[in-house]
C-alpha positions as CSV (number, residue, x, y, z in Angstrom):
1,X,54.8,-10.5,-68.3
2,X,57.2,-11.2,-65.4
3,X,56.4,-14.9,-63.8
4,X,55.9,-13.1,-60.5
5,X,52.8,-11.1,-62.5
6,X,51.1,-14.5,-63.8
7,X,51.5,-15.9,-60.2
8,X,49.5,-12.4,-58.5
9,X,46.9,-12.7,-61.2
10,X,46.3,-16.1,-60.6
11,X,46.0,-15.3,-57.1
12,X,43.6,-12.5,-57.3
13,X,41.9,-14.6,-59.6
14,X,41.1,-17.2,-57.2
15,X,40.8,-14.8,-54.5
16,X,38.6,-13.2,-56.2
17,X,36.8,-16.7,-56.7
18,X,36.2,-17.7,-53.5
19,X,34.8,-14.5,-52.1
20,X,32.1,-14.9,-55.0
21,X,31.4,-18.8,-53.9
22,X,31.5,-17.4,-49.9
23,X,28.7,-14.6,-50.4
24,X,25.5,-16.7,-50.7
25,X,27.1,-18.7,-47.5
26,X,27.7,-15.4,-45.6
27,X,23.9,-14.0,-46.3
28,X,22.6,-17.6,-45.2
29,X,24.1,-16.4,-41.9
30,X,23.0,-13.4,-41.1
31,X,19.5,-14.6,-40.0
32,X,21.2,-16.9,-37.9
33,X,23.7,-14.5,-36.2
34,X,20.6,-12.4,-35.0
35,X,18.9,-15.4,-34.0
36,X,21.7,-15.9,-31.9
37,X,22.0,-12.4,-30.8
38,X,18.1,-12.2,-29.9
39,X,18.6,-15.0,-27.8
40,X,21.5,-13.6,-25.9
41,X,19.5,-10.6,-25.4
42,X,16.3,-12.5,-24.2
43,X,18.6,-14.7,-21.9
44,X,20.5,-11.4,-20.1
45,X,16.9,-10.3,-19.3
46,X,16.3,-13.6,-17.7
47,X,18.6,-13.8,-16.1
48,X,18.7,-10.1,-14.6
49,X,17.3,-10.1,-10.6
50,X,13.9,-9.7,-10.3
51,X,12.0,-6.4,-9.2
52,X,10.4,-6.9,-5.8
53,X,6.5,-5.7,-5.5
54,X,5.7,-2.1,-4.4
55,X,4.7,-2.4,-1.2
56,X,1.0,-1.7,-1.1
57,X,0.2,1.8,0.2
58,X,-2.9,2.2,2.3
59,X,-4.2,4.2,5.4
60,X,-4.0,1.5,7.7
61,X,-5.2,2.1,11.5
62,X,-3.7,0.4,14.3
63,X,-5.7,-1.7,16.7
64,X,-6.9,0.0,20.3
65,X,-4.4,0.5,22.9
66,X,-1.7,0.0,20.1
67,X,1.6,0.8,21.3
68,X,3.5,3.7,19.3
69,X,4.3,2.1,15.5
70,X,7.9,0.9,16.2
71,X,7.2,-0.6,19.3
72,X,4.1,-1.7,18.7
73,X,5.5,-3.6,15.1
74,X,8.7,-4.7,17.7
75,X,6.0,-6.0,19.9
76,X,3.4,-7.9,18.8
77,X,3.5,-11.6,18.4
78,X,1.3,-11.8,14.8
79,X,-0.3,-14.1,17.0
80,X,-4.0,-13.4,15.8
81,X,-5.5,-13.5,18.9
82,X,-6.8,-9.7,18.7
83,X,-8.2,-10.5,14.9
84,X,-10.0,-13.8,16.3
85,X,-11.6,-11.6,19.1
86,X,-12.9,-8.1,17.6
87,X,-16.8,-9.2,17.2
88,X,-16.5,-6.6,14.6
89,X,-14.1,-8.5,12.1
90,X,-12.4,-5.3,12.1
91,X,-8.7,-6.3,13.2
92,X,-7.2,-8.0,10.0
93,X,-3.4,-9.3,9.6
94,X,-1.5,-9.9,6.3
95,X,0.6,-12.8,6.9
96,X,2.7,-11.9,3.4
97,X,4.0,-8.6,5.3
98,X,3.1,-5.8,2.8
99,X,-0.1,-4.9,4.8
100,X,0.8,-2.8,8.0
101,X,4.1,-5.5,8.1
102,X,2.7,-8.2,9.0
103,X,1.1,-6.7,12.1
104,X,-2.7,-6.3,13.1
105,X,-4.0,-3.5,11.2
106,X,-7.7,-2.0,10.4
107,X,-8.9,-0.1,7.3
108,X,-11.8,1.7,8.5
109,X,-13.6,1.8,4.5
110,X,-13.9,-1.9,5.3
111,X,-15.0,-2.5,8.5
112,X,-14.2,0.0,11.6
113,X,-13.3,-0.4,15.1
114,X,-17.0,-0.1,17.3
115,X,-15.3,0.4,20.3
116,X,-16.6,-2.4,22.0
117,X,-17.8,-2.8,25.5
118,X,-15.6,-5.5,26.1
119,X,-12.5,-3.9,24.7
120,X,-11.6,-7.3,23.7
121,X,-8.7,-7.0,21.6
122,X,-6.8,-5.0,24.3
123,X,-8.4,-7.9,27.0
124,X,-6.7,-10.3,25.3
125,X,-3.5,-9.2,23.6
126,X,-0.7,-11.8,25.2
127,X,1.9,-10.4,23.9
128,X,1.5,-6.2,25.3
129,X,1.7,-4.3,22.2
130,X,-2.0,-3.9,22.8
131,X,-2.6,-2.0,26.2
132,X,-5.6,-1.9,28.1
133,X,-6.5,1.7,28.0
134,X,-10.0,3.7,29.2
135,X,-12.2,3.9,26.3
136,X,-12.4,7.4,26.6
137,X,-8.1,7.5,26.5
138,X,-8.4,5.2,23.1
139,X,-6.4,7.0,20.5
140,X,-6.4,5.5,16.9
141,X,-5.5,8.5,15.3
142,X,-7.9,11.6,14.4
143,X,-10.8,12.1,11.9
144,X,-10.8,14.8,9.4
145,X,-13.8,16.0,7.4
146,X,-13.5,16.9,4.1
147,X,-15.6,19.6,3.2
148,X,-15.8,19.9,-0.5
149,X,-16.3,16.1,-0.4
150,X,-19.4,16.6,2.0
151,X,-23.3,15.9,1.1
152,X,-23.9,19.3,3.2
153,X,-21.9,21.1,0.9
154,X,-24.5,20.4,-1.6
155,X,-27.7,20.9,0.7
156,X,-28.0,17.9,1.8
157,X,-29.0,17.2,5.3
158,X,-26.8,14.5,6.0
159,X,-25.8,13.8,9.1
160,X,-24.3,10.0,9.0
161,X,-21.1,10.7,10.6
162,X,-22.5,12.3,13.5
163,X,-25.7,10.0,14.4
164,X,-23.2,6.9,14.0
165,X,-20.0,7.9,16.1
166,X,-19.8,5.7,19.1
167,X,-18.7,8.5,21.5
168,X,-21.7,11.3,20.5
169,X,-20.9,14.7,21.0
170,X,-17.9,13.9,22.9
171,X,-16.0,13.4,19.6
172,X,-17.9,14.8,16.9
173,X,-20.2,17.7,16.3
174,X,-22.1,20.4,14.1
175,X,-21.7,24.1,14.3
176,X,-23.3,26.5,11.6
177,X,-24.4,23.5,9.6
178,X,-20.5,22.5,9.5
179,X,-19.3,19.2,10.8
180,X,-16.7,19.4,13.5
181,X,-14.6,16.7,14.7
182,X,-13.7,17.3,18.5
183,X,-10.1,16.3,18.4
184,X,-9.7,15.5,22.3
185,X,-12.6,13.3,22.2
186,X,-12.2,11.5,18.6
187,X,-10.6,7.9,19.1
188,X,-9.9,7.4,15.6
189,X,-12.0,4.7,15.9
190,X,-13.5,4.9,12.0
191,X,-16.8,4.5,12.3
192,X,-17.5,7.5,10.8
193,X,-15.2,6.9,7.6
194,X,-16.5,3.3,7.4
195,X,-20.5,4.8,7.3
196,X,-19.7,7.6,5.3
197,X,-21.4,7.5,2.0
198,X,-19.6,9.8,-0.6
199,X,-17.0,8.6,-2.7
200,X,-14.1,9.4,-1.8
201,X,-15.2,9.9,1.8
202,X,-15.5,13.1,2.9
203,X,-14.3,12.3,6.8
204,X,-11.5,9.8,7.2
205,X,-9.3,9.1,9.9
206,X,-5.7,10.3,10.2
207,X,-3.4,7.3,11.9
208,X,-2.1,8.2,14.9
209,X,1.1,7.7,13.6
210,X,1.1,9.5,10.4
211,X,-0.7,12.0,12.1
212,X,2.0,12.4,15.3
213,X,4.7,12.7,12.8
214,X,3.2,15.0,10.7
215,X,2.8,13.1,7.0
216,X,-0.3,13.2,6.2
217,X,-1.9,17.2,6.4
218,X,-4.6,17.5,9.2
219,X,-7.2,19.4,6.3
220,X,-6.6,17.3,3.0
């Protein structure tokens, strides 16, 4: 054997050595390498920009004598003077924004507009997105009834909506045992959603500016 053999075996002989001393170290490591890479992965999700809410989708009604939505959102103050007025409680304002944007809004299942004698929200707007209007030329948006939803429809003599409306006859009205809303006289006004008592309600009230632009189908 050649002396340039004895020095390759000697070589792979300690080669070989120092792999077998380096194994335990390397499988002492491996737990710690995906320690490591756990953590990386835990601190890219922290560090990743946050999801913002979903805004909160609800049928939201505009005060009385609201102006139309853009302007009327462009408009008002948030000054709460319409919400500290309305002997109803009706008018409510979300100061966070994701209510109605910040803007005075109503949710007729909660507490409708009465159409108040004093029209005092409209009175007392300072800022004109509310305008004083004839409480016959109030337009909120329009109610709907839901037939399939209705107490009638299961031979009930229920009559809620129509005894309770502010206006009477003038907005709402019965013909062959069927509830009809008279959509030239309806202000939008709630009352009848809010006294309803099915679940879900079986007349609601379309916004006016949902129902202007067509999003929401007159006879869902």
């Amino acid at each position: 054997m050649s002396d340039d053999d004895r020095y390759l075996n000697r070589r792979r002989f300690f080669l070989e050595g120092f792999r077998e001393l380096l194994k335990p170290l390397a499988k002492a490591a491996e737990p710690v390498e995906r320690a490591l890479r756990e953590l990386q992965s835990l601190d890219a999700k922290s560090n990743a920009p946050a999801t913002a809410p979903a805004p909160v989708s609800l049928r939201i009604l505009r005060p009385p004598g609201a102006l139309d939505e853009l302007q009327f959102r462009e408009t008002c103050s948030r000054c709460g003077v319409c919400v500290s007025v309305c002997p109803a409680n009706a008018i409510k304002i979300d100061t966070s924004g994701m209510i109605g944007g910040g803007a005075p809004y109503i949710l007729a299942s909660e507490m409708a507009c009465v159409v108040c004698d004093g029209l005092h929200c409209m009175q007392n707007c300072p800022s004109g997105a509310l305008q004083l209007v004839p409480m016959t030329e109030i337009d909120i948006g329009t109610a709907v009834w839901h037939e399939h939803r209705c107490l009638r429809s299961q031979g009930q003599e229920c009559r809620i909506c129509l005894d309770q409306c502010p206006l009477g006859t003038a907005a709402i009205t019965m013909e062959n045992g069927k509830i009809k809303v008279i959509e030239e006289g309806c202000t939008g006004c709630g009352v009848c959603e809010h006294e309803c008592p099915t679940s879900p309600k079986a007349i609601t009230v379309t916004p006016k500016a949902q129902r202007d632009s067509g999003a929401v189908a007159r006879s869902t």
